[in-house]
Every structure is written in structure tokens, then in C-alpha cells.
C-alpha positions, -999 to +999 in steps of 0.1 A: -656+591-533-629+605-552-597+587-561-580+612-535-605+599-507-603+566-513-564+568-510-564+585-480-588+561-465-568+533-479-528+553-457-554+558-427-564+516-428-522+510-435-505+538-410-496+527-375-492+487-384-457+477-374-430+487-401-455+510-422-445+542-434-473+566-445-470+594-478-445+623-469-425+603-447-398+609-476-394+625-503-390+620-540-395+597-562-424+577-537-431+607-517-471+596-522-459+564-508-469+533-483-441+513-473-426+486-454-396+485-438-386+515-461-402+492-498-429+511-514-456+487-520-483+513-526-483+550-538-510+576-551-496+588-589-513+612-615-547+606-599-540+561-595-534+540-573-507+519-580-492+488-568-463+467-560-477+431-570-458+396-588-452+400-625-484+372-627-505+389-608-500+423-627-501+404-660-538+391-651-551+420-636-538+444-673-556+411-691-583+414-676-587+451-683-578+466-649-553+487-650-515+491-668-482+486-660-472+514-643-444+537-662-424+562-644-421+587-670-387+566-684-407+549-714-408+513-697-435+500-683-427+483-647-434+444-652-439+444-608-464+475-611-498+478-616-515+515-620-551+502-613-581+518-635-600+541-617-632+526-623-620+489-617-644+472-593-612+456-576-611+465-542-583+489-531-576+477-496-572+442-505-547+446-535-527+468-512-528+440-489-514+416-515-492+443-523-480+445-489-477+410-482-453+406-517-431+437-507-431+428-470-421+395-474 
């Protein structure tokens, strides 16, 4: 399954839960975007899924090799963001779920 798929699966498991927001809702920066109550805590960029996740969790997930911090073309990387690896074993669904439950909270 592509990363594209695996996305889409992932919006079609999020959309219709109270306060969610699928992609194209908006549009922008976060336009690829899952929120809550209007906070992105899950987009689709340059082929990644990235994440919305505490500054510790991001820190052990980039040391232990599975993704980056996500940078928004500005040259910083985001200490909150994680742009997982493509081919990290981690499953999709429930980062987004941690993801969701940090933003949502």
C-alpha cells in the first residue's frame, strides 16, 4: 500500500468522530490536514505522514530512527512534529491516535 493509501485509510478511520475535520476542509498551510476542534494533529506532506506528538515522544521516536522533526520549509525543525519514515514499522493509526489525544486535549 502506498503512503497515499495508507493516509487515506488512516482520514477514512478519523472522519465523522466528534470534532474531527478531514484534508480540504481548509485551505493552506494544513490543507492535507486531520484536526480537532480546528488543531491539526495529523497531515499528509511531501509523500509523510506527520504528526503532532510531545517534544519526548518525538525525541524517542527520531532516536530511535523513525522519522524527523518535521520542517516547514522555514529552516527549523518543529520540536512537537514528527515526519515519520516511510518504512517505519510504527503503526500509523495509533500514532495518530496519540497525536490526537495530545492536540485534543
Amino acid at each position: 500500500m502506498s503512503p497515499e493509501e495508507r493516509f487515506e485509510e488512516l482520514v477514512d478511520e478519523f472522519t465523522g468522530r466528534p470534532g474531527i475535520t478531514p484534508p480540504g476542509a481548509t485551505g493552506g498551510f494544513g490543507r492535507t490536514a486531520l484536526r480537532v476542534h480546528g488543531r491539526i494533529f495529523a497531515m499528509f506532506v511531501r509523500g509523510q505522514l506527520v504528526l503532532k506528538l510531545p517534544r519526548s515522544r518525538v525525541d524517542t521516536l527520531v532516536e530511535g530512527g523513525q522519522g524527523v522533526r518535521f520542517d516547514a520549509n522555514k529552516g527549523t525543525p518543529m520540536k512537537e512534529w514528527l515526519a515519520l519514515d516511510v518504512a517505519s514499522p510504527q503503526p500509523w493509526a495509533e500514532l495518530a491516535e496519540e497525536a490526537l489525544a495530545f492536540v485534543g486535549r
